[in-house]
C-alpha positions in Angstrom: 0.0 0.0 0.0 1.1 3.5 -1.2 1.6 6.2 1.5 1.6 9.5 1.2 5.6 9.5 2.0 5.8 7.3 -0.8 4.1 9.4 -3.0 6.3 12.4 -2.1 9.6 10.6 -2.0 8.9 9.8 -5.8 8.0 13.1 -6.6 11.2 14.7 -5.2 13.1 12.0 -6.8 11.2 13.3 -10.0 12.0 17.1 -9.2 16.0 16.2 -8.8 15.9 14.9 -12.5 13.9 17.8 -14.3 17.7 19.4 -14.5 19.3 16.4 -15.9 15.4 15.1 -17.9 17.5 15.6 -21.1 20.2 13.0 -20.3 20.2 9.4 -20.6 20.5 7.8 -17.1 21.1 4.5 -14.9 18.7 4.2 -12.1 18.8 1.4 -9.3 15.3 -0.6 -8.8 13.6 -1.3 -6.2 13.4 1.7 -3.7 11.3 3.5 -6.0 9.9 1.0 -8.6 10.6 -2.5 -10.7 10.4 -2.9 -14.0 8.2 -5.7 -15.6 9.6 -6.8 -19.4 6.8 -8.1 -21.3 7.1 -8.7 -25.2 6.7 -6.1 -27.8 5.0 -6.2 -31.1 1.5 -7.6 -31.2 1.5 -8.0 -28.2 2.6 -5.3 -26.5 0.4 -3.5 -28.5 -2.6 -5.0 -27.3 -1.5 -4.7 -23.4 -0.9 -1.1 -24.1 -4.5 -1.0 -25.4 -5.8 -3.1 -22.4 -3.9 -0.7 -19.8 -4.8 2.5 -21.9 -8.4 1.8 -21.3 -8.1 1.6 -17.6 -9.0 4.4 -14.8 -5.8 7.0 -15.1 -4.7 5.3 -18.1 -1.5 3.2 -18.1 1.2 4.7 -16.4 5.1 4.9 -17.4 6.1 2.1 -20.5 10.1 2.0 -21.7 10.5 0.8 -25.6 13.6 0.2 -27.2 14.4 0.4 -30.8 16.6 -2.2 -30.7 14.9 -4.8 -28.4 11.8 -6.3 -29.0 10.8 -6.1 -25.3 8.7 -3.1 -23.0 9.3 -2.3 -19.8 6.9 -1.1 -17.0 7.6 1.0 -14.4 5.8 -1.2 -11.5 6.0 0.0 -8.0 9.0 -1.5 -6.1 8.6 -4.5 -3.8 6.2 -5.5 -7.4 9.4 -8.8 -8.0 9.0 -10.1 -4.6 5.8 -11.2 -5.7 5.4 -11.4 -9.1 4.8 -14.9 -11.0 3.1 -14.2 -14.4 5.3 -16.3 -16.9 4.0 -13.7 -19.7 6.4 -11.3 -17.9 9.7 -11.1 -16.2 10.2 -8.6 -13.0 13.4 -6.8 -12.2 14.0 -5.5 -8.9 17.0 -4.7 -6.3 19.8 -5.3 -6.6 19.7 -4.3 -10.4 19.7 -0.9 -12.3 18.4 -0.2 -15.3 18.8 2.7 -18.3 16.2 5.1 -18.6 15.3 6.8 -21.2 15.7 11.2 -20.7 12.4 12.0 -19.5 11.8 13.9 -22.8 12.8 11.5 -25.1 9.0 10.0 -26.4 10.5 9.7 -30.2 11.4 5.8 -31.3 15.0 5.7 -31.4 17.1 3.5 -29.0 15.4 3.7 -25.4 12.4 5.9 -25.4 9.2 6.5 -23.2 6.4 4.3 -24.7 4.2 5.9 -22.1 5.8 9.0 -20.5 6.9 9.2 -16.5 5.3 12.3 -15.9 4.6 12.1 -12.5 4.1 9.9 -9.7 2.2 7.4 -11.5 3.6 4.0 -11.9 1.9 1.0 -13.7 -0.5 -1.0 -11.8 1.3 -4.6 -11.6 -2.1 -6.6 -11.1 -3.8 -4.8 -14.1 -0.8 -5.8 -15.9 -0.5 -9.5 -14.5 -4.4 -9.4 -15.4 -3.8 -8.1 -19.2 -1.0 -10.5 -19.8 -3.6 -13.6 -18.8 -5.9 -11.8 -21.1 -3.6 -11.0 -24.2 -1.9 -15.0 -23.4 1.1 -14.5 -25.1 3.1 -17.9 -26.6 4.2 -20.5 -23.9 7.4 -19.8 -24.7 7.5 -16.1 -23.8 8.8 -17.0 -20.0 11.9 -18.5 -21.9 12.8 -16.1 -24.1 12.2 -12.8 -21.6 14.1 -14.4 -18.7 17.1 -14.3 -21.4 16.2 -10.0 -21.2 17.6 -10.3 -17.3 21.1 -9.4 -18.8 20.0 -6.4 -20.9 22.7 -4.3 -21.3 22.6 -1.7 -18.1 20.6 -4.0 -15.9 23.2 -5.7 -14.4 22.9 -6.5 -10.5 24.3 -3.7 -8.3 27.2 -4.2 -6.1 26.3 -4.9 -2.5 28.7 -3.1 0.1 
């Protein structure tokens, strides 16, 4: 459950970045959100229809160019519980690149479905459009293989 704190601590986090929103940048997970990777094409297009149609819309989506794969910006603590096998979750003690918060053009990383404020995508509305959309049986397989992507590699522990 979201608190208010929570709430606030994401929106400073966003205020800190406005300066650098037109740089590329690393970011570690799971203090202020996961990332699920789901497939792209077809299907991806169809979960971004489901989500779209939902109260508030969707919430933040990272493409990449070069990758057929999406990745939504769950709230953290979202990998502890996660089990769709339509979907992979990332969480502590990785970091992955984001996109500059401007950058909503298709070319390399890019926002799919801007990060625009403290909004993150709903997990179980995602867990619940995956189960709708079914995606092939091998789709588990083949996205666990996206754990390495380049820049979400496991953060040190110290």
């Amino acid at each position: 459950m979201r608190t208010a704190d929570d709430w606030s601590e994401l929106a400073a986090l966003l205020r800190r970045l406005m300066p650098v929103a037109h740089l590329p940048t690393t970011r570690p997970l799971g203090r202020h959100y996961d990332v699920v990777i789901t497939e792209a094409g077809p299907v991806g297009d169809e979960l971004l229809r489901l989500m779209d149609v939902l109260p508030g819309g969707c919430g933040p989506v990272i493409a990449d160019a070069g990758r057929p794969v999406l990745r939504w910006v769950v709230p953290p603590g979202t990998g502890g519980w996660w089990h769709s096998r339509y979907g992979t979750c990332l969480s502590a003690p990785r970091s992955i690149p984001f996109p500059p918060l401007c950058n909503e053009k298709p070319e390399g990383l890019y926002w799919l479905r801007p990060f625009r404020t403290d909004r993150r995508v709903e997990p179980e509305d995602l867990a619940a459009a995956l189960d709708a959309v079914r995606p092939s049986p091998d789709t588990h397989r083949e996205l666990a293989a996206f754990r390495d992507l380049p820049g979400a590699a496991a953060q040190e522990q110290g």
